[in-house]
C-alpha positions in Angstrom: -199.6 -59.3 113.7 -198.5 -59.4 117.4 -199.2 -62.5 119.5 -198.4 -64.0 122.5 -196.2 -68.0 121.9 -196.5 -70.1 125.2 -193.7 -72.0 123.4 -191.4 -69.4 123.5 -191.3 -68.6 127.7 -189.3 -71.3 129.7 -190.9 -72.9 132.8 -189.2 -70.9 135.3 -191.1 -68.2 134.1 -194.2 -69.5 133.5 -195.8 -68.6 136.3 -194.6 -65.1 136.1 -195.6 -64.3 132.9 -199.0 -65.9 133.0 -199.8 -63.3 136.6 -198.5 -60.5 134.3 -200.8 -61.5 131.2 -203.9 -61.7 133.8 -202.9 -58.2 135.6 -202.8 -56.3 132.0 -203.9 -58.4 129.2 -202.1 -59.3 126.1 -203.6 -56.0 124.3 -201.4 -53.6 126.8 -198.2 -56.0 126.9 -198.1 -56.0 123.2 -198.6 -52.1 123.5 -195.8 -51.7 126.0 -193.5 -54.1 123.5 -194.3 -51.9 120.4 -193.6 -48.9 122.1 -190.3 -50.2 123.5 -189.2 -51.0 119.7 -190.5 -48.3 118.0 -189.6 -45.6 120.5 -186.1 -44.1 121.9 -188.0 -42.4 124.4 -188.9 -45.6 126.1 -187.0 -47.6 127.3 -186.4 -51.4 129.4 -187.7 -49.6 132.8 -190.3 -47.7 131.5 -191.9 -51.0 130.3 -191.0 -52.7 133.7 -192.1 -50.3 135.8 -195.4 -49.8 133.8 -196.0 -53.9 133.4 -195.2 -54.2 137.1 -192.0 -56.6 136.2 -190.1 -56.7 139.0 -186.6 -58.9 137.6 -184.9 -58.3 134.1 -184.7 -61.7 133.3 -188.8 -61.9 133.6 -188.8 -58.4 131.2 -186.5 -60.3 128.6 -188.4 -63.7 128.9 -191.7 -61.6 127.8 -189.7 -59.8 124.8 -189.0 -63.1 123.4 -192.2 -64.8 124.4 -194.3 -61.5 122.6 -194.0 -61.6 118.8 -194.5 -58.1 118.0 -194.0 -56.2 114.6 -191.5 -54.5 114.6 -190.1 -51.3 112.7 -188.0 -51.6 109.9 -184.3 -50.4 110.1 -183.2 -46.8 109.4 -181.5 -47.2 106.1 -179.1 -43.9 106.6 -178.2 -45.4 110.1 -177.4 -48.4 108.6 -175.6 -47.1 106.2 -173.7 -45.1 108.9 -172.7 -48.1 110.8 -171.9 -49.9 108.1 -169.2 -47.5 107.0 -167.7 -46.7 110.6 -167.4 -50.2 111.0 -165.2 -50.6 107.6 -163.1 -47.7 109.1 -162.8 -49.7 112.1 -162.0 -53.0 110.6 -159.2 -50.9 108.3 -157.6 -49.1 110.8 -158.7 -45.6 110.1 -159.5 -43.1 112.7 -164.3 -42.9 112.4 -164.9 -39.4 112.0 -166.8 -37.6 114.7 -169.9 -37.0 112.1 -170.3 -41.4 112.4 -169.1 -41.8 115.4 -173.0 -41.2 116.4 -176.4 -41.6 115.4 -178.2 -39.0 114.1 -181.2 -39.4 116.4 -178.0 -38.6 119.4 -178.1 -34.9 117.5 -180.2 -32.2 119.9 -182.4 -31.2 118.0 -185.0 -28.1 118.7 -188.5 -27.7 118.3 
């Protein structure tokens, strides 16, 4: 279950954080959070400009303040990484086929 942890944000940003939670509530944050995990589509300023977060620090302060679910790990892309970084750690020249994620590939609807 997400949540917000009070213990988690440092007192510099306290005061930030806390006049983000009033603006949108913990229900959109959390949200916002998930779909910045879950999604490749959205990314660090989509979530900025949408909370109204106006430093990068404050964005990363509320990442680790926020503990959201989230997905698990890709097994094939971990799997993929896990052998191009052998081949790295070997010597060996990483085929093109590792050298990126399959989510990179274009694909057509």
């Amino acid at each position: 279950m997400s949540i917000f942890r009070p213990d988690r944000v440092r007192d510099d940003y306290e005061a930030d954080i806390q006049a983000i939670r009033e603006r949108h509530g913990d229900v959109i944050i959390i949200d916002w959070i998930e779909r910045y995990y879950a999604s490749d589509d959205v990314d660090r300023d989509d979530v900025m400009e949408a909370l109204g977060i106006d430093y990068v620090g404050t964005f990363y302060e509320m990442i680790r303040a926020y503990d959201v679910d989230q997905p698990e790990p890709d097994p094939a892309e971990e799997e993929r990484q896990l052998e191009m970084m052998r081949l790295l750690l070997d010597g060996r020249e990483v085929p093109e086929t590792l050298r990126k994620p399959a989510s990179w590939k274009q694909q057509l609807n």
